[in-house]
N, C-alpha and C positions, 0 to 999 in steps of 0.2 A: 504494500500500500504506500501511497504517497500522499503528503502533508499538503494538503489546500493552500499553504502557504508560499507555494514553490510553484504552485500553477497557475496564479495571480497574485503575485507578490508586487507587481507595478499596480497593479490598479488600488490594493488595497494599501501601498505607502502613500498613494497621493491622498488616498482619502482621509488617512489617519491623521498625515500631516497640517491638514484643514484647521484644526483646532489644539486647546491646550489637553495635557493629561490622556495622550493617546498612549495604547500599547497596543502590540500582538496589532490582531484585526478587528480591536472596538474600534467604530468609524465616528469619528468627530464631525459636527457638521457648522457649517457657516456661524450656529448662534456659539459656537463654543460645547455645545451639550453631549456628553459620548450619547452614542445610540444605542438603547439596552435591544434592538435586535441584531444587531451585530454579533459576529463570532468571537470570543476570544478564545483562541487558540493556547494561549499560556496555562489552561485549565483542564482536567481531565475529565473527557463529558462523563463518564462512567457514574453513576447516582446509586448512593445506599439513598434504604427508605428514609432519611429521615434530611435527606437533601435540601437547603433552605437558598434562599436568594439572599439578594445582597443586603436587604433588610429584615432579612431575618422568616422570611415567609415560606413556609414550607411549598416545595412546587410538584405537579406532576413533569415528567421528563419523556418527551416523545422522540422517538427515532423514525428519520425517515428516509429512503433513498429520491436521489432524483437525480434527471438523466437532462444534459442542457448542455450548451455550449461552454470549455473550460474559463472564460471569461464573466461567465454568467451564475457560477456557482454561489458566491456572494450575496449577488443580488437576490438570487431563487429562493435563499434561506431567507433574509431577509422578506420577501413577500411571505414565505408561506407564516413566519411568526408571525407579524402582523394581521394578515389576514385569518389564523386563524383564533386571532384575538380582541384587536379594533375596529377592523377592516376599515382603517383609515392613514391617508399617508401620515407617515412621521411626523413630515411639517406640524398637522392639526395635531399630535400628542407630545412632543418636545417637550413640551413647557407645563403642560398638566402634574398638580400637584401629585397626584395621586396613581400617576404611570406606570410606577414599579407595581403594584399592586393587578394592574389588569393588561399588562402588556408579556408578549409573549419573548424568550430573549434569546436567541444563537449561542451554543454555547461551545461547539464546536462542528467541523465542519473537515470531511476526509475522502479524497479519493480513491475510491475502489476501483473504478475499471475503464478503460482506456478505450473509446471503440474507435477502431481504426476506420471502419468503412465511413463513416461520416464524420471523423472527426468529434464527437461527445463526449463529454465523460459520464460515469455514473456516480454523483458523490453520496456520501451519508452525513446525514445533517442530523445533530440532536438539540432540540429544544425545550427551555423549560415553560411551562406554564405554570401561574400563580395557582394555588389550590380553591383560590373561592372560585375560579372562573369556571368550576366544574360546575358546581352549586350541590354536590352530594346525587347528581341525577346523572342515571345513566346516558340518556336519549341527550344530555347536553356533555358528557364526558367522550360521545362521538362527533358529536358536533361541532366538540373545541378540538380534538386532537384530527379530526377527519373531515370537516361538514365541509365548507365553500371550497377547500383545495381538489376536495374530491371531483368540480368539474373542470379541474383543470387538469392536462394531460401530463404522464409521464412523473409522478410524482404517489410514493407509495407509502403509508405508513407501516414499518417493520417490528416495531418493538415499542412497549412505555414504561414506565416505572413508577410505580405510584407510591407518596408517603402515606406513613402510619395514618396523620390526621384524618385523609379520605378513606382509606381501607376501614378504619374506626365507624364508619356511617352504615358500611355496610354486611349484612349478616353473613352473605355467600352460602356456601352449601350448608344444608341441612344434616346429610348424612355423609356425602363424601365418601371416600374410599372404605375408611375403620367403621364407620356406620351399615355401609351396605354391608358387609362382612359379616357384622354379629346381626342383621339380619334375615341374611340368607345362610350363616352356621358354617361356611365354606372359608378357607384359609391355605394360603400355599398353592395358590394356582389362580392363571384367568378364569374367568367367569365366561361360561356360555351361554349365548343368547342368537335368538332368531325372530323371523317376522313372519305376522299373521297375513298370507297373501296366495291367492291374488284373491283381487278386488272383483264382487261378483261372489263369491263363494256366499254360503248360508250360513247362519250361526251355528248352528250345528255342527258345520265342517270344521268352523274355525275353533270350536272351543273341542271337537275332538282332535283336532291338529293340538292345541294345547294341552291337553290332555297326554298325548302320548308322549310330548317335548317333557314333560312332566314329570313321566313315569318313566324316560330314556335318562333322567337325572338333570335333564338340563338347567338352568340357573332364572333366565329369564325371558318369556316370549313376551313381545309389543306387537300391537296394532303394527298394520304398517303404514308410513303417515298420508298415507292419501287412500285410509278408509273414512272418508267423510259423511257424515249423516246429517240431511236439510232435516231431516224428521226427527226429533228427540228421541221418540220412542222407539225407534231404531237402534240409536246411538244405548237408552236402555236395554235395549233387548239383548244387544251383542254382548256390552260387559255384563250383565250376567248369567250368560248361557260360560263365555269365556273362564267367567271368575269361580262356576260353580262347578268344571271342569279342571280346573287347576285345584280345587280344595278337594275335588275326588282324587284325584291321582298325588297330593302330599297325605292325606288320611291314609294313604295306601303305603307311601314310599318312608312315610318319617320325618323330610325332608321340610323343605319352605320354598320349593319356589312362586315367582312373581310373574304375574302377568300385569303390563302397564297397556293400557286404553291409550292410544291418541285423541286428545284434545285440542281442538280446531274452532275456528269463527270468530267473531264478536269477542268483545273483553268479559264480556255479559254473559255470553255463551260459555265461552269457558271457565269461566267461571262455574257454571249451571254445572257441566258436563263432570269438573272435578268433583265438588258436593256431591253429584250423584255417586260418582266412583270412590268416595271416601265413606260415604255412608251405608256401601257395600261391600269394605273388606279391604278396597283394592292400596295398595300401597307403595303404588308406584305409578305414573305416566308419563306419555311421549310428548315434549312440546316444540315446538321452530319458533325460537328466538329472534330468526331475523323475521319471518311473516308478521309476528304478536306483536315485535318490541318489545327491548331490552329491558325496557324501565316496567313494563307490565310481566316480564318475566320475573324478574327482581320483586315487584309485590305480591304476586303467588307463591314465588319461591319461601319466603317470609311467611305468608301468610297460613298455609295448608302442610301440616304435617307430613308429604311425600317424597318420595323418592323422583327427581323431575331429571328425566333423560331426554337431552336436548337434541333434534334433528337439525341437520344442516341446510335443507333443501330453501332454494333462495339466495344464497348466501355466495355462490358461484359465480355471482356477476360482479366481486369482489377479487376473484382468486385468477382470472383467466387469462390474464397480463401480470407478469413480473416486473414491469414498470407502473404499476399503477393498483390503483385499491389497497385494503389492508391483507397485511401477510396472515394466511391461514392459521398458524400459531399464537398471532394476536389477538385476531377475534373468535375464532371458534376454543382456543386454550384458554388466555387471558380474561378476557368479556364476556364469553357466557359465563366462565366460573365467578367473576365476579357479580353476575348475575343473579348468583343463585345453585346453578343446573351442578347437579350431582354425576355425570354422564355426560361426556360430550363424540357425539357419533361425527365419524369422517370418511371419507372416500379411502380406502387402501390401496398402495401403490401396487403397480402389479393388474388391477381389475380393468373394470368398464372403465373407471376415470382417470384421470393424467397427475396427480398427484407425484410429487416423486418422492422415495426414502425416504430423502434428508427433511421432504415438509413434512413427511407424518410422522417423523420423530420431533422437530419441532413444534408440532401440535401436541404429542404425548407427554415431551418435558414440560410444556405451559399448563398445560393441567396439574401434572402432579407437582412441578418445581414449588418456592417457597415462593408466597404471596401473601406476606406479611401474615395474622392470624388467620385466614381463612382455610378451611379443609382442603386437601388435594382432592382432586378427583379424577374419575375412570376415563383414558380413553379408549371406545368404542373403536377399532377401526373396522371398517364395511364395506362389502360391494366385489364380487369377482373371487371370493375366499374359498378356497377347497378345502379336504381333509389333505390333500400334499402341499398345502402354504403352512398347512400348522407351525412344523418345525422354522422355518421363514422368520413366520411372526414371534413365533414364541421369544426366540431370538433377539428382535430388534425391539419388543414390545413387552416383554419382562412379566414378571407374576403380576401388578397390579395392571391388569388391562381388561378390557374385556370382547371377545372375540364373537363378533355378530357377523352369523352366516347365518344365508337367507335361502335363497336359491338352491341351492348346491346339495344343502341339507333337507331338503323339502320332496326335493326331487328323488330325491336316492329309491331304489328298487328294495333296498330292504323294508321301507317304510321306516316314518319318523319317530319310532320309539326304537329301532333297530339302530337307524343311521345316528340318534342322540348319543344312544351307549357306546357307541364307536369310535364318536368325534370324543366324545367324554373320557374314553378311559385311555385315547391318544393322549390328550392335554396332560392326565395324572400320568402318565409317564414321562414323557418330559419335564414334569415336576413330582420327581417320587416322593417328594416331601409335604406335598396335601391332605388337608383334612379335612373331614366333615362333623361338623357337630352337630347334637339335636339339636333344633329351636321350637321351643314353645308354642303350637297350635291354637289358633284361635278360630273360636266356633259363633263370633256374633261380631256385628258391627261397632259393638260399645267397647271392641277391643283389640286397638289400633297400634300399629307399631309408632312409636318415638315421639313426642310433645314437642322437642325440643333439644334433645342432646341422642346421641346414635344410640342406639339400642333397646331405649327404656319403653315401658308402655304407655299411650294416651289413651285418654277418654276422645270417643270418637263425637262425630255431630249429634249430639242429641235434641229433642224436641222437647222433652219434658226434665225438669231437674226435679224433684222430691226432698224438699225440707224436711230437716229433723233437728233439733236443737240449734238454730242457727247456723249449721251445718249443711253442704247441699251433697245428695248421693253423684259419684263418680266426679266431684270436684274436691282437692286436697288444699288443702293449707298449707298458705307459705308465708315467708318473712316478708314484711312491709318493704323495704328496701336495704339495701346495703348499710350495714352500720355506717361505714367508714364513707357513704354518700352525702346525706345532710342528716343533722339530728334530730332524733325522734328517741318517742319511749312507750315502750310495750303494745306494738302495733300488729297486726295480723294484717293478712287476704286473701282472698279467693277469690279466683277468675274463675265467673260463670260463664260468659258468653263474650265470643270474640274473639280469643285465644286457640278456640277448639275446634276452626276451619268453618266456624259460622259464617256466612254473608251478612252485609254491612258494615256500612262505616263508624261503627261504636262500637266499643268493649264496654262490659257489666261487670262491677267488679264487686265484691262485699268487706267492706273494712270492718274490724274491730278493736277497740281499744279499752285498756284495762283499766281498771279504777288509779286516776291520777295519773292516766298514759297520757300523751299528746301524738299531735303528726307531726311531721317537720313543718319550721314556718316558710313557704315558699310564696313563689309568683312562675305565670308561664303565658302563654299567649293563648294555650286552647281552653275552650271551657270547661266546668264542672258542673253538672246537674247531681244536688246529695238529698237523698231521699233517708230519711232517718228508720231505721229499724229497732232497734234492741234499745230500752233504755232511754236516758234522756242526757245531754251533750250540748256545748258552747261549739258555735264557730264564729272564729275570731276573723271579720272580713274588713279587712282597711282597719280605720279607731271603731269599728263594733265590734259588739261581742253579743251574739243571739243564741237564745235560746230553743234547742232543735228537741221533739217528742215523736217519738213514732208517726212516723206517715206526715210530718212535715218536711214543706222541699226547699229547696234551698238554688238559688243559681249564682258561680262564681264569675265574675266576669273576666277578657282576658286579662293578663298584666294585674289582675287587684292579688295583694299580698294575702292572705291566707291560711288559717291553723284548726283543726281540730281536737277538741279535748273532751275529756271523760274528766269531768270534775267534780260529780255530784257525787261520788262513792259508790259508784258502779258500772259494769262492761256498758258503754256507748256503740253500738253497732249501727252501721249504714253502706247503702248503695251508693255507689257513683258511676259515673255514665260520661264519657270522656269517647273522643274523638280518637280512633286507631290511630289513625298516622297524625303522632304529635311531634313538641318540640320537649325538649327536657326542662325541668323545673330548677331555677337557681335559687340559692339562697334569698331571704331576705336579714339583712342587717337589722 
């Protein structure tokens, strides 16, 4: 490789020379001012998470390649930082107080490849961006790192790196690699999986296709994702011909395997489609992340207890130029798992698609590599797979993978409980060191794998909760919050409704507090609706202090400061009714 500095070193001395306190390739401009999209070169673009700018602001760090005249590389960085940050020339931000803050900066800039036939280069540009200019959203973390550049040609984003403060916003996987594990009881080998297809088939066919995938030991069949149902009751009918198929043949085997439904349509819709499939057993489904959007993948992902295995399809009109779009690795590795998706499915080289090695191993590191707290996850590779790629994959694609053949196995003459046990007991030999564990059967809807951390059990959607001593049946009690959060004294709750893959936009929660307990004194911007139950209790709201008895309501406004107490000499219990997607509550002084 060669230093950008050697392959416009005239352009970039005249420019620097313009003004005072130039170095390296910050470009000084007429008023005197460096220009924080400029390169400088004297710096190592390479960013740990916790990378800060010049004033101390934590940034995300994009890499990009782009393909332009060697004269022109300067400038290309240059536009694409600003553009994808102000989208206005320099001139108009120069002088703006607050610059550093929403301007995007070069931070180095390197040629990789020389093309002789036209004379271009192809360099690699990294840029930082300020961390608010994400805003914690996904749909604008593509849009700042990828949105206006993406119609301009020959410029690719390859890589980003994001600090702890934006990773901190978001949940990412649910289950992840160690989750799907202790729920499928499987260890020491990839994971098998296949599709429910073709499309046309009856429910019947499909859920005894499942059935035999089942009883051949295999790990996990899906929908395949362009089984779509205009008709709901379609869309029911199928998952539970499928789901009651798969629970006859682990009742048989011991086993656990999963059957994941594709989910499709409206935000509405899939939403609908999960509920139903959650309220049936199911614990697991297929979604496409680029059709749904990112940021609605991310609040399902969050929202519903499942196991969400992401399709790729769409997502191609991204990858089919190597000078242009985001690299396969980035967005199907990086951004779906930041997403959420437990599962990211890919083209496998080798097949029907062009995919080569080196991208579907950089897809497979971007899943499982280190991304700051969040889960690793599985990659899926797909499409063209036989029983003599095994050895192949196994190879390039290691124990945590998971190996979805579709075709191949479906078609086989011994039929699909024959050709499962065959592909199956290949895999355990190339990994003599797997194992199978029991896992725990579940015989009703009210009992669902995981709430919230990989393995454990939830209370599924229910319709009706059953009081008993201020207690609700299949809801537990848990700690008010974090001691070490904001202070409080002798506080309880329980999350009734909202947590447990309910639809809407509210959570129900049941507080209690002990004689002479309080809540912490806070403020927040969402509201509170407190409905008193148990006992009689002060809320202290602004300079009040009111007096709350059973079955009186209360409304908190936003930003008003705020306390709960049990003061009269006995447990104060109450509802509250708060908005899902909040902001977090700060002290008040």
């Amino acid at each position: 490789m060669h230093s950008l500095q050697d392959a416009s070193s005239s352009s970039v001395a005249s420019d620097a020379a313009t003004g005072p306190g130039a170095h390296g390739a910050n470009l000084v401009h007429s008023s005197g001012t460096a220009d924080p999209a400029g390169a400088d070169h004297s710096a190592d673009a390479s960013r740990s998470s916790d990378q800060r700018n010049g004033i101390g602001t934590p940034v995300i760090v994009a890499t990009y390649t782009a393909v332009c005249e060697p004269a022109a590389v300067e400038s290309t960085a240059r536009d694409i930082a600003l553009e994808q940050s102000v989208e206005v020339p320099w001139s108009l931000i120069c002088d703006h107080p607050e610059r550093d803050t929403v301007i995007g900066k070069v931070v180095s800039t390197t040629v990789e490849d020389v093309r002789s036939a036209d004379g271009t280069v192809q360099a690699r540009i990294a840029i930082e961006y300020p961390v608010g200019l994400a805003a914690g959203q996904m749909q604008q973390i593509i849009n700042l790192l990828y949105g206006n550049i993406s119609m301009k040609p020959c410029v690719r984003l390859v890589d980003v790196t994001f600090p702890d403060e934006l990773l901190a916003q978001f949940a990412g996987p649910r289950f992840g690699i160690d989750g799907l594990r202790k729920l499928l009881g499987v260890y020491g080998r990839p994971l098998l999986a296949t599709a429910l297809k073709p499309r046309g088939s009856t429910d019947a066919e499909f859920a005894e296709t499942a059935r035999q995938f089942a009883l051949g030991g295999g790990d996990i069949v899906k929908d395949d994702h362009n089984l779509v149902d205009a008709d709901f009751s379609k869309f029911q009918s199928r998952i539970l011909a499928c789901q009651q198929g798969i629970a006859a043949a682990n009742a048989k085997t011991g086993r656990n395997s999963l059957y994941f439904p594709s989910v499709n349509g409206s935000y509405q819709t899939t939403v609908k489609q999960i509920e139903f499939a959650l309220a049936h057993g199911v614990s697991g489904v297929l979604i496409a992340p680029h059709l749904l959007g990112l940021e609605n993948v991310r609040e399902l992902t969050a929202r519903y207890p499942l196991v969400f295995m992401a399709h790729p399809t769409g997502s191609g009109t991204l990858f089919h130029d190597n000078t242009h779009g985001i690299a396969p690795g980035c967005y199907l590795g990086s951004l779906f798992r930041l997403a959420g998706c437990d599962i990211t499915i890919f083209p496998n080289h080798g097949g029907r698609f062009s995919f080569s090695a080196d991208t579907c191993t950089e897809i497979a590191d971007a899943a499982r590599g280190l991304l700051g707290p969040l889960a690793p996850v599985w990659p899926a590779p797909a499409g063209g797979m036989t029983f003599d790629t095994l050895p192949r994959m196994s190879r390039q694609y290691g124990v945590d993978s998971i190996f979805l053949i579709g075709g191949a196995l479906l078609s086989d003459s011994a039929g699909v409980e024959a050709a499962t046990r065959r592909y199956l007991q290949a895999i355990k030999a190339l990994f003599p060191h797997s194992k199978q564990e029991v896992v725990q059967q579940f015989g009703s809807a009210c009992e669902l794998k995981h709430p919230g951390q990989p393995g454990q059990l939830a209370t599924a959607i229910k319709t009706f909760l059953r009081q008993k001593g201020f207690r609700w049946e299949g809801r537990t009690e848990t700690s008010y919050k974090p001691n070490d959060e904001l202070p409080f004294r002798d506080v309880t709750r329980v999350e009734l409704l909202g947590t447990n893959g309910e639809a809407g936009a509210f959570d129900l929660r049941y507080f209690e507090i002990a004689p002479n307990g309080y809540s912490s004194f806070e403020q927040h911007e969402h509201v509170h609706a407190i409905i008193g139950v148990r006992g009689n209790g002060q809320l202290v709201l602004g300079d009040q202090t009111i007096l709350l008895a059973p079955l009186d309501i209360a409304y908190v406004p936003p930003q008003a400061a705020h306390q709960l107490r049990a003061s009269t000499g006995e447990p104060f219990g109450f509802f509250c009714i708060v908005d899902r997607h909040r902001d977090r509550p700060r002290p008040v002084q």
